[in-house]
C-alpha positions in Angstrom: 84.8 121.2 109.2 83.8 125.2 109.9 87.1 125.8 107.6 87.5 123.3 105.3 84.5 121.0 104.3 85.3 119.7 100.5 82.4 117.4 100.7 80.3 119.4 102.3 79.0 116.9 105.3 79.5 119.1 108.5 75.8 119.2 109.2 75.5 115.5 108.4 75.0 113.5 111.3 77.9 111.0 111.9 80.1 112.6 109.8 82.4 113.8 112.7 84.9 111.5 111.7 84.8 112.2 107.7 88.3 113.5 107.8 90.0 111.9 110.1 92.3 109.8 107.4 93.5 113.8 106.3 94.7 114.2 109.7 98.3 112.0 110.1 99.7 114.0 107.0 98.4 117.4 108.1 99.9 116.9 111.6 103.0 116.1 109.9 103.4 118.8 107.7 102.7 121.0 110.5 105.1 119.5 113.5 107.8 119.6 110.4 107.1 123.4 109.7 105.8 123.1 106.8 104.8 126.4 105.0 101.2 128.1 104.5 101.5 127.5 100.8 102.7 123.4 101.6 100.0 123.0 103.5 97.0 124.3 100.8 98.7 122.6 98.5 98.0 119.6 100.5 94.5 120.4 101.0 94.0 120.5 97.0 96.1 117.0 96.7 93.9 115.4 99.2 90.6 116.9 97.7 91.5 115.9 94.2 93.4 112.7 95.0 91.1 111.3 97.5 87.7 112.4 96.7 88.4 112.8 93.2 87.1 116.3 93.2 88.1 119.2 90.6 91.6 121.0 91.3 91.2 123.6 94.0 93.4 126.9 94.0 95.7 126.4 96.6 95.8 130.4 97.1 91.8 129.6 98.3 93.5 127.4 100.4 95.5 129.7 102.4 93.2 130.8 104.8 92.7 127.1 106.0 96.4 126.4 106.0 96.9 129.5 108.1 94.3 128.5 111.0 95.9 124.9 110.9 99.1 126.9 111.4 97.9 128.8 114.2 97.1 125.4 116.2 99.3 125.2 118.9 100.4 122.1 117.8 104.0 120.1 118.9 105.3 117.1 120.1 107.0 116.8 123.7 108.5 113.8 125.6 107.2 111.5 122.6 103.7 112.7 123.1 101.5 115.3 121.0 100.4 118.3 122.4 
């Protein structure tokens, strides 16, 4: 939510969980390798496709997709680490 806010509720209180439907195709893109550009350009479909909010650039995107790609993220034995 520091990063990438779309709807602006980080200092709402219990909206901790706001984006937690986003997060099962952003973990996929990123355990498949998916690029920096696939991954704003996800951003900007889930921004205009689920909140219905005007088309992003996904070039303002880029700094998001690169911190998500900097998570030390991968699966082993089954499990996500």
């Amino acid at each position: 939510m520091n990063e990438w806010d779309p709807l602006r509720v980080k200092d709402e209180p219990g909206a901790a969980d706001e984006y937690s439907d986003c997060v099962a195709g952003l973990y996929q893109r990123l355990v498949s390798g998916a690029s920096e550009s696939e991954i704003a350009a996800h951003l900007v479909e889930l921004e205009t496709q689920l909140w219905g909010q005007a088309a992003g650039r996904v070039t303002d995107r880029l700094p998001v997709a690169r911190s998500l790609k900097a998570l030390r993220i991968g699966v082993r034995d089954g499990l996500a680490t």
